[in-house]
C-alpha positions as CSV (number, residue, x, y, z in Angstrom):
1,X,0.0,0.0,0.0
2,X,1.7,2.8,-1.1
3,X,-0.1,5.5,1.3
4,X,0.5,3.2,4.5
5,X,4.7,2.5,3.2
6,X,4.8,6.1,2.6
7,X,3.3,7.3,5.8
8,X,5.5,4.5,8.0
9,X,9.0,5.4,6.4
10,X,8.0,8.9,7.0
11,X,7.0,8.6,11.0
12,X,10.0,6.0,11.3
13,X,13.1,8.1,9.6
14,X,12.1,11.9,10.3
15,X,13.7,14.4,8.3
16,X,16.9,16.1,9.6
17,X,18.2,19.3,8.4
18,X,22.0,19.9,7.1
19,X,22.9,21.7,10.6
20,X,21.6,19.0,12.7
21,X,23.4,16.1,10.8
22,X,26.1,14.3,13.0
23,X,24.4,15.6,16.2
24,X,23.2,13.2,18.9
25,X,19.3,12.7,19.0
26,X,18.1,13.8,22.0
27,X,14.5,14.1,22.5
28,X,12.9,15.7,25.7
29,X,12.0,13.5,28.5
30,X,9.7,16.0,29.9
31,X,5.6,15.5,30.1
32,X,4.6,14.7,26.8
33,X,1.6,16.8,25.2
34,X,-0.5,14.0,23.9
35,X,-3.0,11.7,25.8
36,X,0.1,9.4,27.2
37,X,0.1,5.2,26.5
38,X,-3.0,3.5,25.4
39,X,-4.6,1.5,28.5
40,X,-7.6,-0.1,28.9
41,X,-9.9,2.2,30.9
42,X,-12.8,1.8,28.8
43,X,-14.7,0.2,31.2
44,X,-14.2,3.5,33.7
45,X,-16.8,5.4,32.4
46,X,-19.9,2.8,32.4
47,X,-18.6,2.2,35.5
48,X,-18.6,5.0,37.1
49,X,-22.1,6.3,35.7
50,X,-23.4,2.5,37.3
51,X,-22.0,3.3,41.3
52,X,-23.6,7.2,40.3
53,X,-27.2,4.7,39.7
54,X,-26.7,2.3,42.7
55,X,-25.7,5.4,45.0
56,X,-28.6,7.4,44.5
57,X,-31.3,4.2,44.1
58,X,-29.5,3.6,47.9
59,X,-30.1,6.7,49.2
60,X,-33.4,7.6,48.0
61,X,-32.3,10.4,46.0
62,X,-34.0,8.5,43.0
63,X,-37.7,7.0,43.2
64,X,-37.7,3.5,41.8
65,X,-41.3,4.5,40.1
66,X,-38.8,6.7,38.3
67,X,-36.1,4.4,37.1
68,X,-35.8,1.0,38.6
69,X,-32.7,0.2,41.2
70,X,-29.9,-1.9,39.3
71,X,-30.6,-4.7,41.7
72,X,-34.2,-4.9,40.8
73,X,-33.0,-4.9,37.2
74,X,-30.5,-7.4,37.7
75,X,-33.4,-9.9,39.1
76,X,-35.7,-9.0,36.5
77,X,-32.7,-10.1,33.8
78,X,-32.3,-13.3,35.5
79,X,-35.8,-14.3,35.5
80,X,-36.2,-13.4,31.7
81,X,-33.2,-15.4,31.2
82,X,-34.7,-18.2,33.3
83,X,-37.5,-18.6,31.0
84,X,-35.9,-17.9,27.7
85,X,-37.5,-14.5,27.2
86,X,-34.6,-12.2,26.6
87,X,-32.2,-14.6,24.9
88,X,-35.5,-14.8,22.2
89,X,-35.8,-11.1,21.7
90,X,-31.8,-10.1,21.9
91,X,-31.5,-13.0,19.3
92,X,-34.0,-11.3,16.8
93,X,-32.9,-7.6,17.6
94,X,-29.1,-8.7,17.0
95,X,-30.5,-10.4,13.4
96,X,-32.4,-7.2,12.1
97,X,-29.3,-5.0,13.4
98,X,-26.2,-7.4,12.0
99,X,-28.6,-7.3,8.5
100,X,-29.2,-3.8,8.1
101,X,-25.6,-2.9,9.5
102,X,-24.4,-5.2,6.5
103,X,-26.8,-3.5,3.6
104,X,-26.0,-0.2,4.8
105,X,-22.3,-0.7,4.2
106,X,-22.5,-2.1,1.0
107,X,-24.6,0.0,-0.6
108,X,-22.8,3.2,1.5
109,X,-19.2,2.2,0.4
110,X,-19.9,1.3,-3.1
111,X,-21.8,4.8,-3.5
112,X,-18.8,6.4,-2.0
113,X,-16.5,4.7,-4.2
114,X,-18.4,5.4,-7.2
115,X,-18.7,9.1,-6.3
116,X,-15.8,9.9,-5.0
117,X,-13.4,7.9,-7.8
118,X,-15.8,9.4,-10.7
119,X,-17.2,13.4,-11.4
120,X,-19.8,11.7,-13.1
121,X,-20.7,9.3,-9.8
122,X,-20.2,12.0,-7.9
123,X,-22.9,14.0,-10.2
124,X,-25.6,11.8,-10.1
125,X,-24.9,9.8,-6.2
126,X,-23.8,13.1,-3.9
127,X,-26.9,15.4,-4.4
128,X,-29.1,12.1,-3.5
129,X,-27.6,11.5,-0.4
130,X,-27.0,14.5,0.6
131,X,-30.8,15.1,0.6
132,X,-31.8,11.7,2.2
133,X,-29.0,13.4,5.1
134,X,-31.8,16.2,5.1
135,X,-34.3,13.8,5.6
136,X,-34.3,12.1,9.3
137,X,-34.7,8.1,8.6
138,X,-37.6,8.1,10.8
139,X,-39.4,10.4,8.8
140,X,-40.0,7.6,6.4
141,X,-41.1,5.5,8.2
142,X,-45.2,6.1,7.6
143,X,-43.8,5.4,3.5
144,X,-41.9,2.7,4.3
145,X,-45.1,1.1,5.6
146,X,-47.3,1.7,2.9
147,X,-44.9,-0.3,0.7
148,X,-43.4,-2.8,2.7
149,X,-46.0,-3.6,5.6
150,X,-45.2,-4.0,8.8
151,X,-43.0,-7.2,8.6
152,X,-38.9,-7.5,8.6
153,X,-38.3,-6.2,4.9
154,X,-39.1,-2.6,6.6
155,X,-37.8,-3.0,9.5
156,X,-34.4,-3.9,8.0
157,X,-34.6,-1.1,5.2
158,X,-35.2,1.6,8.1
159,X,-32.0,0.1,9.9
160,X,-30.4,0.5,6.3
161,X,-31.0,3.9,5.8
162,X,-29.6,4.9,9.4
163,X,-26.4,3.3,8.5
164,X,-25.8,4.1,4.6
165,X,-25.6,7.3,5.1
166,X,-22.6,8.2,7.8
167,X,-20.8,5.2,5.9
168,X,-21.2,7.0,2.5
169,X,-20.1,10.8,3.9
170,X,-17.2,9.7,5.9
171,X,-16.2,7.3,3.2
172,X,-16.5,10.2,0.5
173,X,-14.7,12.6,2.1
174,X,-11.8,9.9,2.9
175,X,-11.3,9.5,-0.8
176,X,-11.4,13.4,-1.6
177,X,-9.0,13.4,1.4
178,X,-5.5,11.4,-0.2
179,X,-2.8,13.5,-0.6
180,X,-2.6,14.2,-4.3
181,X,1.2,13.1,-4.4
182,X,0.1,9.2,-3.6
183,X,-1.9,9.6,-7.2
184,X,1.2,11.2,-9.2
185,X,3.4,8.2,-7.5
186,X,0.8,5.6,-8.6
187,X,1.0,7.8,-12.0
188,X,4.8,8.1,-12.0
189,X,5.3,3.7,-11.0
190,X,2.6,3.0,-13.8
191,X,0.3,1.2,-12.0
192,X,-3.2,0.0,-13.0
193,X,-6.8,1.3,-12.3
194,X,-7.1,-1.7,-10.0
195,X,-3.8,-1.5,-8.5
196,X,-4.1,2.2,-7.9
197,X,-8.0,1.6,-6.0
198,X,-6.5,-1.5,-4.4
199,X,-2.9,0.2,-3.2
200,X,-3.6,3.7,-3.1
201,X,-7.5,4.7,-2.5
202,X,-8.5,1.9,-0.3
203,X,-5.9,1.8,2.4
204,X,-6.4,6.3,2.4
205,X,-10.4,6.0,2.8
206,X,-9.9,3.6,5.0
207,X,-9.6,5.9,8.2
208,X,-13.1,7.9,7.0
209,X,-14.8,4.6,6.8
210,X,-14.0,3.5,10.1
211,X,-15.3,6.8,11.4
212,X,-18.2,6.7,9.7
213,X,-18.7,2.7,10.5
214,X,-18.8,3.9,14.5
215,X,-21.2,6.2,13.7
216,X,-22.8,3.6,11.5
217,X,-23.2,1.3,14.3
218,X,-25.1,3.7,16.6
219,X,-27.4,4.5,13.9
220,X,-28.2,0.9,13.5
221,X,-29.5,0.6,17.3
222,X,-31.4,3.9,17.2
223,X,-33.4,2.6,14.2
224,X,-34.0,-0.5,15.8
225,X,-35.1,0.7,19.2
226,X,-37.9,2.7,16.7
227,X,-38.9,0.2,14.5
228,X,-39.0,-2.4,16.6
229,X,-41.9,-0.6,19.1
230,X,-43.9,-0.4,15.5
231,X,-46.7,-2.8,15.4
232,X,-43.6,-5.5,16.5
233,X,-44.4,-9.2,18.1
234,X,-40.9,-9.9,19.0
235,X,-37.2,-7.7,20.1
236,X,-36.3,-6.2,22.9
237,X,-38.2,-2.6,21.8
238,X,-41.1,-4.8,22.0
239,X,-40.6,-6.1,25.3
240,X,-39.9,-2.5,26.4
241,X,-43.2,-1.4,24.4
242,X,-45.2,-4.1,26.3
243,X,-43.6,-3.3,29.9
244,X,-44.7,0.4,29.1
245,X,-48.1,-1.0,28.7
246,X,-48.5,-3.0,31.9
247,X,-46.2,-0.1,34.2
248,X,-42.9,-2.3,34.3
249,X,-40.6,-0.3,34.7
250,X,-37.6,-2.5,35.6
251,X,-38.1,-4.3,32.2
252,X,-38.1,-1.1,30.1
253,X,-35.2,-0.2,32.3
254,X,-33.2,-3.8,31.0
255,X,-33.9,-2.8,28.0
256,X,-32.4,0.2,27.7
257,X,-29.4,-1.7,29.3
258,X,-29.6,-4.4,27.2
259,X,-29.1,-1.7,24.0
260,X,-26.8,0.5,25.6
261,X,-24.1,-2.8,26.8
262,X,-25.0,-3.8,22.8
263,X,-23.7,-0.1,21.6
264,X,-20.7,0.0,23.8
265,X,-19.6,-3.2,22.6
266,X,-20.0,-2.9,18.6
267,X,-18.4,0.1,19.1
268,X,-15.7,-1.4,21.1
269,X,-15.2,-4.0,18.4
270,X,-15.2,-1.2,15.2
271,X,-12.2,0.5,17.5
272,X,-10.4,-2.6,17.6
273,X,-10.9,-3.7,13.9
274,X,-9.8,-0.1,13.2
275,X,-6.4,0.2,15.2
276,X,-5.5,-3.5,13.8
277,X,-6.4,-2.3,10.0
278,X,-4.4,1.1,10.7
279,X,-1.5,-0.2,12.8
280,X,0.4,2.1,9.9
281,X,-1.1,5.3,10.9
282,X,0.9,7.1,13.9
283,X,-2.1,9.3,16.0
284,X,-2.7,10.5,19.0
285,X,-5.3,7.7,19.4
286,X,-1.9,5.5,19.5
């Protein structure tokens, strides 16, 4: 990859100027600017915001007809895990998600590459999407409806809509990003149309599509906490759409666990893919 050799030889050999040739390299051992060495402290904030809960459930300082104490939803987990309940819906949720997360990609990255390799792609793809951006996904909802009913095809196409669209901008505007000098190398070395997207625009978009596959991912569970508390039979938003019916507040509670602990961890899993993928790029991320 000619961005990621590029982009390594550079961080690894730094330049040094004719006056400082010869001279010992002595770098300051001072505080350092940037965030310090990666450790895993991920966990510190969810944390932190569940002893906040547990404190003020404890004291009082929160009624449980308000939100439910984590105890109370811990129990209320176990029994619907007892009886097969939650392992039922979180199975279905996690299918409608994984599907439209995988359509939404697709069709997101291919309409980035095609717009943002092509003046003409960009012509007739950009001014599209840029107005279904202007158009929240839940707005079509009512439309999706009339065509598709009320069964999974539209439930799937909403989640697909949530996640196309961060996939395609962030994508885009990693292509538009490449340094112009990687092109007139790949120019300059003769290589191919393939070898050029496969060496050249692929590893330099990559770093937009993992930002915009993190936002992705949160899209997909906002859709599907809506559409699933849509004339649904089955999910977790229907569970949480039947406790609201019947005053349980501990389930609608689990719930919103349940999805949060499912967002922190997709997104803990695109990080992971991403540093792996970049392991090239040198950032303040580490």
């Amino acid at each position: 990859m000619i961005a990621a050799a590029v982009a390594e030889r550079t961080a690894a050999a730094p330049r040094q100027g004719p006056a400082l040739a010869g001279r010992a390299d002595v770098r300051p051992t001072g505080r350092r600017l940037g965030p310090g060495r990666r450790r895993r402290l991920a966990w510190v904030g969810p944390s932190a915001l569940l002893l906040l809960w547990a404190a003020a459930s404890a004291t009082g300082l929160l009624d449980p007809r308000i939100l439910s104490e984590p105890w109370t939803v811990v129990a209320t987990a176990s029994e619907l895990i007892a009886d097969g309940r939650l392992q039922e819906n979180l199975a279905i949720s996690a299918q409608r998600a994984g599907l439209g997360l995988f359509f939404g990609i697709v069709v997101g990255a291919v309409l980035a590459l095609l717009s943002g390799l092509s003046r003409a792609g960009e012509a007739l793809i950009d001014g599209p999407v840029q107005i279904k951006r202007a158009i929240p996904g839940l707005a079509l909802i009512p439309l999706l409806i009339l065509w598709f009913g009320i069964d999974e095809t539209m439930k799937v196409l909403t989640i697909t809509l949530g996640v196309f669209v961060p996939i395609y901008l962030q994508t885009h505007a990693g292509l538009r990003g490449i340094d112009l000098r990687y092109v007139e190398l790949a120019q300059t070395v003769g290589l191919s149309r393939a070898g050029f997207i496969r060496r050249v625009v692929l590893p330099g978009a990559l770093p937009g599509f993992f930002l915009g596959l993190r936002f992705a991912v949160t899209g997909a569970w906002v859709s599907l906490v809506v559409v699933e508390q849509i004339n649904s039979t089955s999910g977790i938003g229907y569970m949480m759409e039947l406790a609201r019916t019947y005053g349980q507040t501990n389930i609608i509670v689990l719930g919103l666990a349940v999805y949060g602990i499912l967002g922190l961890l997709s997104d803990g899993i695109v990080r992971f893919i991403e540093r792996k993928a970049l392991s090239w790029q040198r950032t303040l991320a580490g």
